[in-house]
N, C-alpha and C positions, 0 to 999 in steps of 0.2 A: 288331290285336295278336293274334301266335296263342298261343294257351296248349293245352302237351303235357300229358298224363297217366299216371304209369308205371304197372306194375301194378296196385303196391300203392295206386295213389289217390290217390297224393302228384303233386303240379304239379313240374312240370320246369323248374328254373332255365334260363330262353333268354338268348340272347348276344344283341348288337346285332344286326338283321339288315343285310345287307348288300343291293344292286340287283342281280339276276342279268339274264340277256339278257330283251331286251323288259320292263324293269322291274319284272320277277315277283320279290320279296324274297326271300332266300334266307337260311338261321339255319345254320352251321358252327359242330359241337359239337367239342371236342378227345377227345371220347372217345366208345365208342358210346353210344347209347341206345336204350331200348325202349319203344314207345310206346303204349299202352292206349288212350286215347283223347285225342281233341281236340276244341277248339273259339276261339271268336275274339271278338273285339269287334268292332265297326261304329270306321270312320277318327273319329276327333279332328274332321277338317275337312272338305270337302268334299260334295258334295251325294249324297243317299242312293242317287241313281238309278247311282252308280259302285261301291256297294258291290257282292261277289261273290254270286251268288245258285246258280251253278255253276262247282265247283270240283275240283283233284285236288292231293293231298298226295305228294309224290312224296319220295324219300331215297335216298341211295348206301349200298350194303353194303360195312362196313367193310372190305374187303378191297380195297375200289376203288384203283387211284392215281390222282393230280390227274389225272395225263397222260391219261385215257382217262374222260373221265366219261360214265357210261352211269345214268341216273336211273332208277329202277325206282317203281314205283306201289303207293304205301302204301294209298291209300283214294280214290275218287272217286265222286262223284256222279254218279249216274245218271239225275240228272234234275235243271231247275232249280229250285229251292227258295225262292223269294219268301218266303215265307209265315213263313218262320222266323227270317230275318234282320230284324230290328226297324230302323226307318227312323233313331231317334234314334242322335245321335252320339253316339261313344266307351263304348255299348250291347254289352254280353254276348249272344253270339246264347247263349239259352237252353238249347240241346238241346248233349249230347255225343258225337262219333261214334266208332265202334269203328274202331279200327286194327289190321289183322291182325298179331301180333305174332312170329309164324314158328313159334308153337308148337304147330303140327297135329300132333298123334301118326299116325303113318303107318300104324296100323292104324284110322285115322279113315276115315268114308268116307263117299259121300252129297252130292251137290252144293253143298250150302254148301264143303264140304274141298276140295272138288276147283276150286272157285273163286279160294277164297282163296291153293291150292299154284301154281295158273297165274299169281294176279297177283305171288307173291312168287318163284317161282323163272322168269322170261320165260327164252323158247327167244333165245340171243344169235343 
C-alpha cells in the first residue's frame, strides 16, 4: 500500500490503484497533487522475498494528455534497500522519503538543486 504526504504533513487520500503495463500498480488522481513525501507497507499476502527493496516513484505533469504519456521521475532509489523494508506482512516500511516537490527557487544552486531540476524538468 503506498501512502502520499503533502506538504503540510497531512496523508493523501489514494484512489483504487489500477495494473499498469508489466503489473506495476498505477493510483490516477482527478486532480493534481503535490507530494512531500512517501512511503509504503509490505503486501497482505505473499512471501517477503517479492517485496520491493528497489524502487522509483514516477508521475505525469498535469499538463500531460492520455494520448502521449511521458512518465517523469519523482524519486528513486539509488540503491537497493533490504534493510529497511520489514519482512512481516501488511508492515509500514518505517522510514519516509523526500519527494522533490518542483519548488527549487531558481536562484538555488549547488548540486543537490541541480539534481533535483534535471530529475523534474527531463530534456524530451
Amino acid at each position: 500500500t503506498l501512502r502520499l504526504f503533502s506538504t503540510d504533513g497531512s496523508e493523501i487520500g489514494m484512489p483504487v490503484p489500477r495494473l499498469g503495463d508489466a503489473g506495476v500498480p498505477e493510483w490516477w488522481f482527478d486532480y493534481p497533487i503535490v507530494i512531500q513525501e512517501y512511503t509504503w507497507a509490505t503486501s497482505q499476502s505473499g512471501p517477503a522475498e517479492e517485496d520491493p527493496v528497489h524502487w522509483r516513484l514516477e508521475g505525469l505533469p498535469v499538463s500531460n494528455s492520455h494520448a502521449v504519456t511521458r512518465w517523469h521521475c519523482i524519486h528513486e532509489s539509488d540503491r537497493p534497500m533490504p534493510e529497511i523494508v520489514p519482512t512481516e506482512r501488511g508492515a509500514m516500511v518505517r522510514r519516509r522519503f523526500m519527494a522533490p516537490n518542483g519548488r527549487i527557487p531558481t536562484q538555488a544552486s549547488g548540486l543537490l538543486a541541480s539534481y533535483y531540476r534535471v530529475l523534474q524538468n527531463p530534456r524530451e
